[in-house]
MIFI-559891 format. One record per residue (C-alpha): residue number from 1; x, y, z. Coordinates in pm, whole numbers, plus 50000, padded with zeros to 5 digits. Example, Ala and Ser with C-alpha at 12.3 -4.5 7.8 and 13.67 -1.06 7.14 Angstrom:
<pts>
   n  east north    up
   1 51230 49550 50780
   2 51367 49894 50714
</pts>
This chain:
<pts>
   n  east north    up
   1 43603 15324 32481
   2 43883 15340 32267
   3 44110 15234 32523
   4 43927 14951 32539
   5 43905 14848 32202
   6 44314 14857 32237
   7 44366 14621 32538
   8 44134 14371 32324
   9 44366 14423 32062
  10 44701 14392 32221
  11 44578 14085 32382
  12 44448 13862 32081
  13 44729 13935 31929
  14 44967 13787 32164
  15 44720 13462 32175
  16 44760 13433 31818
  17 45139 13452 31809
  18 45181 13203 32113
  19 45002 12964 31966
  20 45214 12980 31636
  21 45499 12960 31823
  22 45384 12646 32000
  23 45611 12314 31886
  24 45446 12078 31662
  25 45555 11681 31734
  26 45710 11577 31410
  27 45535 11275 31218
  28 45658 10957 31170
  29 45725 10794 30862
  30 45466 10531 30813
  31 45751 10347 30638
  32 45944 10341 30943
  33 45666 10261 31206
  34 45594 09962 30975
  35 45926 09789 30992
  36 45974 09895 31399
  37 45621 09801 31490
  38 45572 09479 31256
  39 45212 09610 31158
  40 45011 09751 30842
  41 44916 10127 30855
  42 44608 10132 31097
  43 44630 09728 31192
  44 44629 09662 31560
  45 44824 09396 31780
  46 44498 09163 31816
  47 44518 09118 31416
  48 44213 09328 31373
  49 44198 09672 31178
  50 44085 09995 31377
  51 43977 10163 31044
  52 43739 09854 30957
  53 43422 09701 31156
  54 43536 09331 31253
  55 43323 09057 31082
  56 43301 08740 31250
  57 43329 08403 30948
  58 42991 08225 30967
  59 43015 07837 30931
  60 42904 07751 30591
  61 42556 07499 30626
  62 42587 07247 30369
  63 42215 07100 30433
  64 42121 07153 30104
  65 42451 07060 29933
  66 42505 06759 30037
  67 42201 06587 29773
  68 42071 06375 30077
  69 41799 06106 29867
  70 41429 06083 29981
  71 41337 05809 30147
  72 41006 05803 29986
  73 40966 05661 29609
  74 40721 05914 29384
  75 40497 05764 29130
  76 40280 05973 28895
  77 39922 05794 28819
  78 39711 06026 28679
  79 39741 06366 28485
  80 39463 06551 28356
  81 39362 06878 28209
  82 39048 07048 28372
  83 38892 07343 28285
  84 38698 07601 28495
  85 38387 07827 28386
  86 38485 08203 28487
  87 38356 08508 28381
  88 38588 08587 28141
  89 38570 08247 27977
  90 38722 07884 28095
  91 39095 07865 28296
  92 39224 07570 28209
  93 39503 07373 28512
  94 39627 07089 28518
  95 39543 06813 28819
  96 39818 06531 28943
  97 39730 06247 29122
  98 40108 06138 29272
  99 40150 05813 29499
 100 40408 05788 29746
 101 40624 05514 29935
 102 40937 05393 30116
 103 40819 04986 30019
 104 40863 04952 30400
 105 40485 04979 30507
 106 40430 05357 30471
 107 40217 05484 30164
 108 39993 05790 30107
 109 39891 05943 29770
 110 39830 06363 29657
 111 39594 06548 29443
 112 39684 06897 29323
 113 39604 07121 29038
 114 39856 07410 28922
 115 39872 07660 28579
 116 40187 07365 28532
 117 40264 07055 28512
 118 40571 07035 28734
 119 40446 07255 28965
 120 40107 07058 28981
 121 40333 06697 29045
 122 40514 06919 29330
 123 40235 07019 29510
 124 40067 06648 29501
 125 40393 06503 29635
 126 40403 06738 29986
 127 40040 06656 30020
 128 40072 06289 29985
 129 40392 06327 30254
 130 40157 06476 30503
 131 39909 06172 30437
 132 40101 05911 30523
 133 39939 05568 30615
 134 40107 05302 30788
 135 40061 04939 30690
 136 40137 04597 30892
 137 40344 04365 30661
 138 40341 03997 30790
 139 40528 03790 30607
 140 40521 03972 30274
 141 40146 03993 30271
 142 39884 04151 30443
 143 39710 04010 30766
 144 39376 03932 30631
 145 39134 04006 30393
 146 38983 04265 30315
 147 38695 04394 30087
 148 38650 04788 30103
 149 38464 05081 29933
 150 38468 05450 29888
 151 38219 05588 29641
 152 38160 05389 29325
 153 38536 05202 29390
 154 38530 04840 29512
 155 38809 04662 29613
 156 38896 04340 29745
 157 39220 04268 29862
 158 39350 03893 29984
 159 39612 03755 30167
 160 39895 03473 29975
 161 40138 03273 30078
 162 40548 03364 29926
 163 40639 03336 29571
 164 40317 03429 29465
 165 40386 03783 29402
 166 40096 04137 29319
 167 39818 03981 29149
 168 39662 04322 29063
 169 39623 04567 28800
 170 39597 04910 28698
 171 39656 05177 28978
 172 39587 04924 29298
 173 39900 04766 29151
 174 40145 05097 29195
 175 39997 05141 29542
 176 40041 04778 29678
 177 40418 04845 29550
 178 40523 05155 29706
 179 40388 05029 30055
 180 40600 04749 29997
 181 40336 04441 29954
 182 40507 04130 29782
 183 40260 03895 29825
 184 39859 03975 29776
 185 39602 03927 29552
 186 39389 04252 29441
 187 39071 04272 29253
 188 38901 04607 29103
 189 38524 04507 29133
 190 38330 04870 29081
 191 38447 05200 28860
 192 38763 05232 28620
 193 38833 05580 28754
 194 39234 05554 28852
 195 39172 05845 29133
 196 38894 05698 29304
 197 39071 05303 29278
 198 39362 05481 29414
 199 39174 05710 29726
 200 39038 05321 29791
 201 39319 05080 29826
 202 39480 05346 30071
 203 39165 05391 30282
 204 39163 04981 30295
 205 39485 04968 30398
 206 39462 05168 30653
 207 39172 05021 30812
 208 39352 04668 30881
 209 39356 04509 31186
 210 39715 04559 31403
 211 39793 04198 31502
 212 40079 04105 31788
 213 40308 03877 31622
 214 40472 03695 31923
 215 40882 03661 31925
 216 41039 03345 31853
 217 41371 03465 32030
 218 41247 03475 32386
 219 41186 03162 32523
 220 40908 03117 32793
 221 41022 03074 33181
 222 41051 02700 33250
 223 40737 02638 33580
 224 40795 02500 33927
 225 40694 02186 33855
 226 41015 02129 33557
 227 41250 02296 33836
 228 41166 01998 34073
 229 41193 01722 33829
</pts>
């Protein structure tokens, strides 16, 4: 056994003195591979560093930058505080009635509530863009007349001829307006309530007739008969 134990010896020893002996490769200065190679420490040909995960530049979206206006024109025409009977005692919000329109034919109106103001106004305004109603303008006016009702609001609405400009008052007024009505005569004939006047004149808008106007630039097909002649 001891014999053994010997041989083992002998012959780690001469492992561990070969590999001392073995030649290390000297190390470059990184000064000097800089100036021979042209590149930074641990940069590689392509530009990119092997040390560092490669990030790719992202194109900047200016969407939101670029303060694009709305086509739609906002008008505020009625704010009010309401309260609410809860257990603990009343919660008061606020409730915004908002009209919108592009005075092209297109009109709708909103009705939020919110703890805010602003936030009540903001909330009216996406509703009344997602109630949108579209409204034939002939001439400046409106096709024909109309006399409509929704609840305890009446209104009548009538057709004029130019120059004689929105005979109307109160919140029918802002509506006609914003949908872009120059000509018309309008007439409040049941409740005062701004909401209700307001939920009205859109409805009756909406319900006119579509009529086809005919166009003046195409000429009709001379007959037969003319050709002969």
């Amino acid at each position: 056994m001891d014999d053994k134990n010997e041989k083992l010896n002998n012959q780690i020893k001469i492992k561990t003195t070969d590999e001392n002996k073995a030649p290390v490769a000297p190390l470059e200065n990184a000064a000097s591979s800089e100036k021979s190679t042209g590149l930074k420490g641990n940069e590689r040909k392509d530009g990119r560093f092997s040390g560092r995960p490669s990030f790719k530049k992202r194109k900047r979206d200016d969407r939101f930058n670029k303060g694009e206006k709305d086509e739609f024109e906002q008008k505020i025409i009625d704010i009010a505080r309401v309260t609410r009977v809860m257990k603990g005692g009343k919660r008061m919000r606020f409730r915004a009635c908002v009209a919108v329109g592009n005075k092209a034919g297109k009109v709708g109106i909103g009705l939020a509530k919110s703890a805010d103001v602003t936030a009540a106004i903001t909330k009216a305004v996406d509703q009344a863009k997602k109630k949108i109603v579209n409204v034939q303008i002939i001439n400046g006016t409106i096709a024909h007349e109309l006399k409509h009702k929704f609840g305890a609001a009446k209104v009548l609405l009538k057709p004029t001829k130019q120059g004689t400009g929105i005979i109307a008052g109160g919140s029918v007024r802002i509506i006609l307006e914003l949908a872009g009505i120059k000509n018309i005569v309008g007439k409040i004939l049941g409740t005062n309530n701004p909401v209700n006047n307001v939920k009205c004149t859109v409805e009756a808008l909406g319900s006119l007739k579509h009529i086809d106007i005919p166009n003046k630039s195409v000429k009709p097909k001379a007959s037969n008969s003319d050709n002969k002649k």
